[in-house]
N, C-alpha and C positions, 0 to 999 in steps of 0.2 A: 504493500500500500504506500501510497506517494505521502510522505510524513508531511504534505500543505494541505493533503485531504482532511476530511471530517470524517468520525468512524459513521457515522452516519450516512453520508453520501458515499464514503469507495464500498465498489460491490466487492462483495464475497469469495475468497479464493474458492476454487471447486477441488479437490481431493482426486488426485491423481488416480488413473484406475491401476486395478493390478496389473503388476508386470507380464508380462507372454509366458508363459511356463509355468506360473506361481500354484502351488496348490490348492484350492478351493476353500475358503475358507470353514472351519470346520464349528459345529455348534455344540456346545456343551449337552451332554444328556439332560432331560426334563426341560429342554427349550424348545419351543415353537419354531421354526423355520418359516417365518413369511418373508416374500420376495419383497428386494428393494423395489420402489415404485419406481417407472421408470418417468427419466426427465426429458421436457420437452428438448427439441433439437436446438442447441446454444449458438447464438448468435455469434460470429467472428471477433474477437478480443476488440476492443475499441469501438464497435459499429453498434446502429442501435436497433430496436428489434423491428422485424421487418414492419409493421402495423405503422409505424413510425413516419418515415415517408408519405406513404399515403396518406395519412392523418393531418401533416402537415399541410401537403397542398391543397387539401380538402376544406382546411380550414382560410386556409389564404383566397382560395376560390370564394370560399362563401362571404367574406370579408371586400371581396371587389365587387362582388355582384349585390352587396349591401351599400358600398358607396358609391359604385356607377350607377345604379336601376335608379332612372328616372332625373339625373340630374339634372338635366337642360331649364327642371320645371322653375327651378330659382333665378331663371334669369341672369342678372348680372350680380346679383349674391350681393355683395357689400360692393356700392357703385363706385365707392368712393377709394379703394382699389383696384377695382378694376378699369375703371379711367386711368389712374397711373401705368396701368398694365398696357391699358390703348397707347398711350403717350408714348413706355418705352418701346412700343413694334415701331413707332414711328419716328421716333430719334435717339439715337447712342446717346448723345447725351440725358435725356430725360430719364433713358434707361436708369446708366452709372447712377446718377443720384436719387434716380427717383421721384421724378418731378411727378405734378398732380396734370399738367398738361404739356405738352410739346414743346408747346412757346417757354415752358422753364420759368415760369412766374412764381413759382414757389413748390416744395417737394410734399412731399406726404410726412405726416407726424412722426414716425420711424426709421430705422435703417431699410435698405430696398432690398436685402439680399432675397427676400418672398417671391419680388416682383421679378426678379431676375429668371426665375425657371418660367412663371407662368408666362411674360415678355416675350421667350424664345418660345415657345409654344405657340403662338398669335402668329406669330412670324411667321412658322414654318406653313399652320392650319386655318390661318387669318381669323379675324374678331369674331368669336361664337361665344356663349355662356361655354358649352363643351370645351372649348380650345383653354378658357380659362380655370375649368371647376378639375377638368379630369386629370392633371398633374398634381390636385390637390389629394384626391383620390389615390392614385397611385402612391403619394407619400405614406398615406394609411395603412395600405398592404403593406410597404416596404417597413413601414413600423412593425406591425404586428412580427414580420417573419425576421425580423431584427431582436424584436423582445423575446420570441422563442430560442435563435442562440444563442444570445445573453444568458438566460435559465437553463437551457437544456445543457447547456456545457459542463456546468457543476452538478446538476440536479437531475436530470434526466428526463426523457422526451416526453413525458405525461406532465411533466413541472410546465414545462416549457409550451405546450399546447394549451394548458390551462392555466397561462398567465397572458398568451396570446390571446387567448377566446374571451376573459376577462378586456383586455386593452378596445378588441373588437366590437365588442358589445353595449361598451360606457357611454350612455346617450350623448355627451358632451362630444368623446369623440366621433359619433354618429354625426352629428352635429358640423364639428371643426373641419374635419377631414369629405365634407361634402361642401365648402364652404371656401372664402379663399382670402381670411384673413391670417394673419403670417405667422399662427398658432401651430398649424399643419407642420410646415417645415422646423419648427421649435421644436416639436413634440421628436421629429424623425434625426434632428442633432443629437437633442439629448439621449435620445434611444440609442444612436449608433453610440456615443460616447460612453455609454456605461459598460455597454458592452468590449468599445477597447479597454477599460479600465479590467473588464472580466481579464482578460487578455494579459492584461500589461503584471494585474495580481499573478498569473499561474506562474511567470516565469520571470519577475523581475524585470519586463522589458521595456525599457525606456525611448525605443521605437513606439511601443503601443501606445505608454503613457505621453508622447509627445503628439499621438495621435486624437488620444482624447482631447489637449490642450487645443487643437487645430479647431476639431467639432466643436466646444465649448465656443470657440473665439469667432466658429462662423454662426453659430447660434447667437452671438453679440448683432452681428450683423444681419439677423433676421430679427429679433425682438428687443435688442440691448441689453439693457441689466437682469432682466427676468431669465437667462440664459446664464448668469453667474451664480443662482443661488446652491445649482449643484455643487460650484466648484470647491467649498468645504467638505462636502461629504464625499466625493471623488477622491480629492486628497487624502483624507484624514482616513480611508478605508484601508489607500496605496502604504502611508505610511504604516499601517498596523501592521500589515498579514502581508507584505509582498515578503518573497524569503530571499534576504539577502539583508544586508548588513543597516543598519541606519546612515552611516557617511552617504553609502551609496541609494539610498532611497532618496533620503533631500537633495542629492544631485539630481537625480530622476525628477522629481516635483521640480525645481526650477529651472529644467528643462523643457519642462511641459507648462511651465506657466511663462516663460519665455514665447512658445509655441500661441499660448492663449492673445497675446500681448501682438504678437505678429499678424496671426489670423484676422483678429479685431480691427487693427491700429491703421493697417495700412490706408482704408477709406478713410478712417475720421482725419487723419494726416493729411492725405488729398485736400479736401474738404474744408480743412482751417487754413492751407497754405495757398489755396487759389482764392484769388482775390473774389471778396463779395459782388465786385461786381462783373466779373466774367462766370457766377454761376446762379442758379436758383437760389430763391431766399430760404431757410432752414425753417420747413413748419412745424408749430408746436412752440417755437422760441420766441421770446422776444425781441432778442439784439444778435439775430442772425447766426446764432453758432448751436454747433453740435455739439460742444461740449456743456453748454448749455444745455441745451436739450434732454445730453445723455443725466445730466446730475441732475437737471431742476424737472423738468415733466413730467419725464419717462425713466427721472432717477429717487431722490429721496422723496422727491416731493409725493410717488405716489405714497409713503411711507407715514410721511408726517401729514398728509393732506395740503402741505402749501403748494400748488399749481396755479400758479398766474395764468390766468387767461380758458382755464378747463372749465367746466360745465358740471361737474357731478360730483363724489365721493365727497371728502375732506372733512373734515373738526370743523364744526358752523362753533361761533358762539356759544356757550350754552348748554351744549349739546356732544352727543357723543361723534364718535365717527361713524361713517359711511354716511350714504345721502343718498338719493333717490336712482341710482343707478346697483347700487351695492348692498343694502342690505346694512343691518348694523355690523358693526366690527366687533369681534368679540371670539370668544373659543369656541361657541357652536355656531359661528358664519355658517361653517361648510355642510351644517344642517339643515338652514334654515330654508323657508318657505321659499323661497328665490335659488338658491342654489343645491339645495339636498337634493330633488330629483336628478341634477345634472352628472352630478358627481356621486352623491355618500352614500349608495345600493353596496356597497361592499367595504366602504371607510372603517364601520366598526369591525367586520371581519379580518381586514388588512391586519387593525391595531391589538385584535388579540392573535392572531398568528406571528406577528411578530414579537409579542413577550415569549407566549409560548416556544417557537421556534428557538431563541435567541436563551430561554431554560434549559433548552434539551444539549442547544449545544454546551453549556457546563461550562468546568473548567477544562477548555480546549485549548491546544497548543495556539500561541499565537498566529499563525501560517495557516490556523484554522478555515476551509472556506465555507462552511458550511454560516457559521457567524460573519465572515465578512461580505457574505452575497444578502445577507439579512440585514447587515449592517448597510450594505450600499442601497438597496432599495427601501428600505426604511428608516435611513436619512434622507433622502431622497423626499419622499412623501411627512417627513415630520416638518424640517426645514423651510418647504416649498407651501406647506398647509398652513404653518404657522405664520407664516407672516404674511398670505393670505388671506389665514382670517383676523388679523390684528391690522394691517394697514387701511390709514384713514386717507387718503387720496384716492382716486379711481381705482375701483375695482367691478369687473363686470362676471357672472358667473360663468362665463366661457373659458374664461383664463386659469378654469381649474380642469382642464384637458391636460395640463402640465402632468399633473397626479394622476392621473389614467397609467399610463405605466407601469410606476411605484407599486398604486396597486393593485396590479396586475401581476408583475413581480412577486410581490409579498404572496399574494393567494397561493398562485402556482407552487412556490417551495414550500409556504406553510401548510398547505394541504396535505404534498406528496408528505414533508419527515414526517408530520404526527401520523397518517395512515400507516407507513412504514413502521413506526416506533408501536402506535398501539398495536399491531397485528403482530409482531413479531417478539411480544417481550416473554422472556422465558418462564417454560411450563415446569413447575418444578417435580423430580421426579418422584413415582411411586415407594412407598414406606420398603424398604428391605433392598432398593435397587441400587446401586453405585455406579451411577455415570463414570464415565470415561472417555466421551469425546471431547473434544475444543473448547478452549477455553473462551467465547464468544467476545465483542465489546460489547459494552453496555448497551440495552436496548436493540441488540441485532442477535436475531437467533440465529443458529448454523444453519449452513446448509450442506447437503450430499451425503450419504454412508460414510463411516468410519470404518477402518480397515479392521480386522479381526485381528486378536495376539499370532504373534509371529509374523507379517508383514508389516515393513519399514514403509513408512510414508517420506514423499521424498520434497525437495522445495527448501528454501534457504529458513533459517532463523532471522525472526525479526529483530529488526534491532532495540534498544531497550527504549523502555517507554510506549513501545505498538505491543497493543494484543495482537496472536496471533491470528491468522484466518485458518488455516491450515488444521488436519488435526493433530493431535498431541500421540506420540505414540507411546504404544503398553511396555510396563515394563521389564528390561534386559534388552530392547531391541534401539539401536544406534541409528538417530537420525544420517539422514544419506549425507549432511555437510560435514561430517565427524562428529556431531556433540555429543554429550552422551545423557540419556534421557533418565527421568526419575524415575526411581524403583515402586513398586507397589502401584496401585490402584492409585488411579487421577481423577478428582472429582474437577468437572466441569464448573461450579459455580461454588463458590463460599456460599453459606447460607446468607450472609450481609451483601454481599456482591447481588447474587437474585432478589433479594428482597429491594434493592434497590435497579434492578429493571424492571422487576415488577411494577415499583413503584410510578416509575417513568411510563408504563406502558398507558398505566391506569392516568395519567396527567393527561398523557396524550391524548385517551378516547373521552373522557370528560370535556379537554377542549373543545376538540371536534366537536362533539357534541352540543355543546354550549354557543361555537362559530355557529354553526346552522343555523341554532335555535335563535340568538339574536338575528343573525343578518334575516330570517325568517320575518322575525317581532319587526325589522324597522320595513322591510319591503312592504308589509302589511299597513305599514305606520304612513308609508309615501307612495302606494298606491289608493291610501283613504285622502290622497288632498284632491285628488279627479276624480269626487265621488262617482259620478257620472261618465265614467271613462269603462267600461269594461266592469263592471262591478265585481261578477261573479271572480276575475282573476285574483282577483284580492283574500276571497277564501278561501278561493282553491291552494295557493301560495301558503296561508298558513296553515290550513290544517295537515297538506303534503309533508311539510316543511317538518313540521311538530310531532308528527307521525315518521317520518325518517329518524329525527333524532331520535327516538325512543327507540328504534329499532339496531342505531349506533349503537348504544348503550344493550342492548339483549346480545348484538355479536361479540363482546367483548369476555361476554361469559360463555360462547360456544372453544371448542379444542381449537387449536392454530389450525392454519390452514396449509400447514406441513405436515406429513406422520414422522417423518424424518427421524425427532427425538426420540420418539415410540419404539422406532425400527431398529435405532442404537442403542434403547435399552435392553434388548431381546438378544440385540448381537453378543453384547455382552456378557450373558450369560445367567443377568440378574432375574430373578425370580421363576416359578413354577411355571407351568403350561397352561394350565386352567388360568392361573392370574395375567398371564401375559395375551390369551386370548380375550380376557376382560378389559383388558386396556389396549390394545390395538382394534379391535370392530370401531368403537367410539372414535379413536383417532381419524381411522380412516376415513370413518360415515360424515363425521365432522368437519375434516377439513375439509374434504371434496365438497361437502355442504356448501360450509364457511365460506370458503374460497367464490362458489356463484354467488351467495348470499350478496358478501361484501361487494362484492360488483355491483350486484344492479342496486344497492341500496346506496353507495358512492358516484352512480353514475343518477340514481335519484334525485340524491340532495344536491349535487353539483347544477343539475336543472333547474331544481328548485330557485337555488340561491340565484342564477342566473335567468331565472323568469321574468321580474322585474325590469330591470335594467333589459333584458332583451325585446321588450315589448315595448319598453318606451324610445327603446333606439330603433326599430321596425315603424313605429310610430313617426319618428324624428325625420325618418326616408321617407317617408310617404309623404311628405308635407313641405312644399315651397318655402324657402326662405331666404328673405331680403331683408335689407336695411342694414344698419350700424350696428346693433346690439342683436344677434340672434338669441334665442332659448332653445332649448330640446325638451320635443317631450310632450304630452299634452296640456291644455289651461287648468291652472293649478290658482286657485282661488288663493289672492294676493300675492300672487306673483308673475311670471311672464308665462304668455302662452304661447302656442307656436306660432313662429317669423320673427319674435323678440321685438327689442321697439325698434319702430321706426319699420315694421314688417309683420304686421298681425293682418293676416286673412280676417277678411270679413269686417276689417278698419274699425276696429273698437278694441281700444284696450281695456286689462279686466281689472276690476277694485273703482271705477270709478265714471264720469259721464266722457262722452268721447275725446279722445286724447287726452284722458285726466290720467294724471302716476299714480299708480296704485298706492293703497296705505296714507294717503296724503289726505285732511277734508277738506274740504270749500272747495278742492278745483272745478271750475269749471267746465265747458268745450272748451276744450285745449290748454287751459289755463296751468303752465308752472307752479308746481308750488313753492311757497315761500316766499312769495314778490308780492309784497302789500300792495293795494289799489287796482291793480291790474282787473280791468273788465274781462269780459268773456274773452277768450283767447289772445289778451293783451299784455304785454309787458313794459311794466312802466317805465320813466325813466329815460324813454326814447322819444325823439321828440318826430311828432306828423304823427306816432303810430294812432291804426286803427281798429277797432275790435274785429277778433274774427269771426264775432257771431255767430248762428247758427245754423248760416247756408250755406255754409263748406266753402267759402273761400279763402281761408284759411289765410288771412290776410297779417301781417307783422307790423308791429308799428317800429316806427324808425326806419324803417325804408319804403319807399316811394311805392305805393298801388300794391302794396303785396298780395303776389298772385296765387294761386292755387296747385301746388306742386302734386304731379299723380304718381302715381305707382311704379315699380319696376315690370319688367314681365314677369310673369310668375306668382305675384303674390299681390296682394293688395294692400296698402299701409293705414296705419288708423289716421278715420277721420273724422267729420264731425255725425252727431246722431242720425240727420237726416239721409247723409251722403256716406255715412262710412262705408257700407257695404260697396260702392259704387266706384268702378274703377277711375283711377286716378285721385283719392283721396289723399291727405299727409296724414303722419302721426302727429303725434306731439312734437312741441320745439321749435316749430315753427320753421319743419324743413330741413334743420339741423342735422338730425339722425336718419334722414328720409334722400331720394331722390327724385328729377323731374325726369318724369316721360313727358318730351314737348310732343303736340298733337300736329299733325301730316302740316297745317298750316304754318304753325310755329317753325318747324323745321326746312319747312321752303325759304322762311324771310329768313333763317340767318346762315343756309346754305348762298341765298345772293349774291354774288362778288366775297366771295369766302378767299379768294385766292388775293385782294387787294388788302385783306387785313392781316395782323398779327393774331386778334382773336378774334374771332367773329362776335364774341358776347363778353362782359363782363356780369358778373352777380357775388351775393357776398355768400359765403359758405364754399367749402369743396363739394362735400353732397349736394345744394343748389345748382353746382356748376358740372356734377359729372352726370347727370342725366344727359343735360342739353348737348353736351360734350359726345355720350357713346353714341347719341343718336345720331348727330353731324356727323363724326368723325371729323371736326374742325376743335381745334384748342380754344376753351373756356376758359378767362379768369377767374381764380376762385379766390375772391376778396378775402384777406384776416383767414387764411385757409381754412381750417377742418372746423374750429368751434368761433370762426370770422372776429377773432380775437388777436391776431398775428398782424402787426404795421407793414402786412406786405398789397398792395404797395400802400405807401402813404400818399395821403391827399395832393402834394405835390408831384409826386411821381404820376400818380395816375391822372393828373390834367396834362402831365406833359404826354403821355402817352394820348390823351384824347386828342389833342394839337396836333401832336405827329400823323395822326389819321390811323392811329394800329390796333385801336377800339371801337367796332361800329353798335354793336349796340349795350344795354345797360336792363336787365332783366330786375325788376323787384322780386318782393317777394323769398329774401334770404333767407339767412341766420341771423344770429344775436349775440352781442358779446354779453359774456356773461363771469364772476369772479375777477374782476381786474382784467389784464391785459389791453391791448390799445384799442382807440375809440376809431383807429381812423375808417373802419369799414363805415360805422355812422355818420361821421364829416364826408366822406365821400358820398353815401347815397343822400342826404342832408343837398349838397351842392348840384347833385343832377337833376333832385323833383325843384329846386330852385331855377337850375341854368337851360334844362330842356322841358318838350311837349311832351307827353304822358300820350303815349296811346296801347290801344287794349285788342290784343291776339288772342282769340279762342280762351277770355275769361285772365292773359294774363298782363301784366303793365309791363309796356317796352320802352326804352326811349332809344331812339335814335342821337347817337353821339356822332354824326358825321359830319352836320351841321357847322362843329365846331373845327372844320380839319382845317391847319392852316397850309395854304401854299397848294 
């Protein structure tokens, strides 16, 4: 056994057979003579069993054909990436950084590395929903059959299939991986990187660990800091259990955080050294830099809640954290009403399989990996959880696809050791018998015959500190390496020694037992928030559920499901005839019992547990989804339904009147909360605005004739009572978290001389601008970008663009700034319903800036 292994995870040496010649072994008078039972045909040293393979791609299949079926129905999915996406098929530059439009007026609130695959996909298959959703899709499968080598390499191919099927099934990731915000490619970084780390542990390799650092650093460059919170738990696993020296391990780590540093650095370097004004302006920031950006937006500030210029989460006054996008902030975030269905169908399971697991491994040699695969995935999912559900800045419940993985991981090996441990802990022998074979480890029973007195077993002596696997031979006879063996009868187990596998065994099926039964009690607990969802699933789920463990518990009192021990105590010579046929019928009848028993009642619960979460991700496919904020799953009374905001079928969102935020009172049609005075879909504080009342035109004050923003394809977004159902409605926000589909008329005037402008339109938001944007294929400015909070451009900038003639027209109808950041998207629509004619395109306010072109 490889001394970095777990006695737990290395299999079993098997006992050599007798030699060619050797005499038959011979049985003592008044013994029974039953035949050894014969074993299945053993698989080639190293390979895994045949079922394996197939099982895998069976599962990988079913996993694509859950993220491609159907996807085209979402449309352009989150517009406001996928416009980036249009932008970069049509300029390298826009590509590189990421721009929100062609023309490079400003980038997207993130690093572009997302935009980059789906970009070349456009390219090659030109602008479709398909060209963009299906790269996202493929990241899914390639996670999953990623997080299966990760596990199955320590653990073995039923870990690793069942911590896949878990990954595949997490409605969130249902969700992400059909979707194409830049969660997808996060998820498939840190998935390949845990797994170099698997890699870089077994063998000390600072190639692997420099590999992980790569993945880490291009996972910066997909989501930024939310990609480093692995990197203590990465580390700190390397430094425990890799086997080789300490100098040489922290060489290893700052080799690899070197690597992290490279990977990352090179764009943001770019990026701060080329002049502001030979590229896009940095959105999300205020004063144009990414390193900005990286610390203050999309760094601490989601932490502390201080975000200049954001829209949601943060510490109000008063008040605790989160806000009307997140949920409160606290230790049960990751339960709660908003986020439990997405994510926590297996959270409580994860976190008792990991104490348990993390028990059984004991006191194990450091090099241990059975503890440090428990260790990595279960930092993993603590780390990433916790400051998830503690941070008071934006948090939305998609961003816990992160922890899909983790635990998925966690399940797979916590499942397979305790199954292992409880089924196999040793059977102690009958009164007047004296064992004689192998001295087992703890918690693993033997396996194979044991050779009769007078044949030598043959195979090296372990070295100290390993129990053997092999058996022990009788005594006078000379193991084959020279040593020479103990005289007299060898009991296999101390009575302290068994009492404590026993003990272990009994921990094990208890857990079990108790994983099921909770994760049972909470799927029952979050399949009751969609009362009206499937009802009957709900008590099918528990009484299955409840009814399985109990049946855990009744196998744990039937005989192993080996006769094995049985057959070696007979060999031996111990007891009578009569008594030895008393104790082998039952062994036999037993295990071969046990043995189907424990299958289909293991393959029950594992259904069980996975009925929920698979039903709400079947769910999650089947159902269109647009906008900013997606959900998975079905309407869940105070919280998000399917499409999430800014993409709820059927335009009404739930907890409140249309486009009210759930959990909030007094809002009204569309009305924000928390903005005193504000009339029916009004926000104070801006000057011209006008209510959006209650004929769905969904009107913004502070910019000029606020028009009526409609739907993506695919899905319809919440709108007001009258019109919600009715395509082309907005959600809430006033367009913010929404897109415009302009109607056949709109998109003929600002196709026009499209070729004489720089942008055919300006408006203020990037969701406001990337509707008008995919439908053109002409570059939109999108004022104060994503939350129209951003000085880009500023009121002198964009008159001198109106002068220059590279602006023809000026769309109402935006976003809102909102939390501090600059006013100037307001100064500038302020100065156009001042300086131009207002006129009205199929319901929506245009103005013509061409008027003003000079020269």
């Amino acid at each position: 056994m490889d001394r970095s292994e777990s006695l737990l995870t290395a299999q079993t040496a098997v006992p050599p057979a007798t030699e060619a010649g050797a005499a038959p072994p011979a049985y003592p008078p008044g013994a029974t003579r039953v035949p050894e039972p014969t074993p299945p045909p053993a698989d080639p040293p190293g390979r895994d069993p045949r079922w394996a393979r197939p099982a895998l791609l069976g599962l990988l299949a079913a996993t694509g054909l859950l993220y491609l079926w159907g996807l085209g129905a979402s449309g352009w999915g989150n517009a406001f990436y996928s416009a980036a996406v249009q932008a970069g098929s049509q300029s390298w530059e826009a590509f590189f950084y990421g721009s929100s439009d062609a023309a490079n007026s400003i980038t997207v609130d993130k690093t572009p590395a997302s935009l980059w695959l789906m970009a070349l996909s456009v390219r090659l298959f030109g602008l479709s929903s398909w060209s963009i959703l299906v790269p996202q899709a493929l990241l899914g499968v390639a996670s999953v059959g990623v997080l299966y080598a990760a596990v199955r390499r320590w653990y073995g191919p039923a870990a690793g299939l069942l911590a896949g099927a878990v990954l595949a099934l997490t409605p969130v990731a249902t969700l992400m991986f059909r979707f194409n915000n830049p969660d997808a490619l996060l998820v498939f970084l840190l998935v390949a990187a845990a797994y170099a780390t698997v890699r870089a542990v077994e063998t000390a390799s600072a190639r692997w660990l420099a590999l992980t650092g790569t993945l880490v650093g291009l996972g910066f460059l997909t989501k930024m800091l939310q990609a480093f919170l692995v990197i203590p738990v990465f580390a700190g696993v390397y430094l425990l259990a890799a086997p080789t020296g300490p100098g040489r391990r922290i060489r290893h780590l700052l080799l690899a955080g070197l690597a992290v540093v490279v990977s990352a650095g090179w764009w943001v370097a770019i990026v701060e050294l080329v002049p502001a004004s030979a590229r896009p302006y940095i959105g999300g920031s205020q004063h144009n830099s990414i390193l900005e950006l990286t610390l203050g937006y999309n760094g601490l500030g989601r932490i502390t809640g201080d975000e200049v210029g954001s829209v949601g989460g943060g510490a109000r006054p008063g008040g605790g954290g989160g806000g009307p996008f997140s949920g409160q902030a606290g230790l049960l975030r990751m339960f709660d009403t908003e986020v439990g269905g997405q994510i926590s169908w297996l959270l409580p399971a994860a976190l008792i399989l990991l104490v348990a697991g993390l028990w059984l491994a004991g006191r194990a040699p450091r090099t241990d990996r059975t503890r440090a695969g428990l260790l990595l995935w279960g930092g993993w999912l603590l780390v990433t959880g916790l400051i998830f559900s503690f941070m008071s800045g934006i948090f939305h419940a998609y961003y816990t696809v992160a922890l899909a993985p983790a635990i998925g991981g966690i399940v797979g090996i916590g499942v397979t050791l305790l199954w292992r441990a409880a089924r196999t802990a040793p059977v102690p022998a009958p009164a007047g018998v004296e064992p004689t074979g192998p001295v087992p480890p703890a918690g693993v029973a033997p396996t194979g015959p044991v050779p009769p007195a007078g044949v030598a077993p043959t195979g090296p002596v372990p070295p100290a500190g390993v129990a053997p696997t092999g058996p022990v031979p009788p005594a006078g006879v000379t193991p084959a390496d020279g040593g020479s063996a103990p005289a007299g009868p060898v009991r296999r187990r101390r009575p302290a020694a068994a009492f404590a596998g026993r003990w272990r065994g009994l921990v094990a099926t208890l857990s079990l037992t108790g994983t099921l039964a909770v994760t049972t009690w909470w799927s029952w607990h979050l399949l009751g928030r969609s009362p009206e969802w499937y009802p009957w699933l709900r008590t099918t789920v528990l009484v299955t559920g409840l009814a399985v463990a109990a049946l855990l518990l009744l196998l744990s009192l039937l005989p192993r499901t080996t006769p094995a021990p049985v057959t070696r105590e007979l060999a031996s010579g111990g007891g009578a005839g009569a008594d030895a046929n008393s104790l082998i019928t039952p062994a036999w009848r037993g295990g071969r019992a046990g043995r189907w028993l424990g299958a289909v009642v293991v393959g029950v619960g594992l259904a069980v547990g996975l009925a929920g979460p698979a039903a709400y991700a079947l769910q999650t496919a089947a159902t269109p989804h647009t906008g900013a904020i997606p959900s998975a799953g079905p309407f869940v009374a105070g919280g998000f339904g399917p499409g999430g905001r800014g993409g709820f079928p059927g335009g009404r969102m739930p907890g409140g009147g249309s486009g009210e935020f759930p959990g909030f009172p007094g809002g009204g049609n569309g009305q924000f909360p928390g903005f005193p005075g504000g009339g029916t879909g009004a926000f104070p504080g801006l000057p011209g605005g006008q209510d959006g009342g209650s004929n769905g035109t969904g009107a913004v004050p502070g910019f000029p004739g606020g028009g009526q923003p409609p739907a993506m394809p695919g899905g319809q977004n919440g709108g007001t009572g009258q019109n919600g159902g009715s395509r082309g409605q907005r959600g809430g926000m006033g367009g913010l978290l929404d897109a415009r589909e302009p109607s056949a008329e709109m998109t003929a005037l600002l196709t026009a001389d499209a070729d004489d402008y720089t942008w055919v339109a300006a408006t203020v938001g990037s969701n406001n601008a990337s509707g008008y944007q995919l439908a053109t294929g002409e570059p939109v400015m999108p004022i104060g970008g994503f939350n129209g909070s951003d000085p880009s451009p500023t009121l002198a900038q964009f008159q001198r663009y109106v002068a220059d003639g590279r602006v023809h027209y000026f769309i109402g109808g935006g976003g809102f700034r909102a939390d501090g950041g600059s006013d100037a998207s307001g100064q500038i629509a302020a100065w156009v319903a001042q300086t131009f004619t207002a006129t009205t395109v199929d319901g929506v306010t245009v103005y013509d800036l061409s008027s003003a072109r000079q020269g």
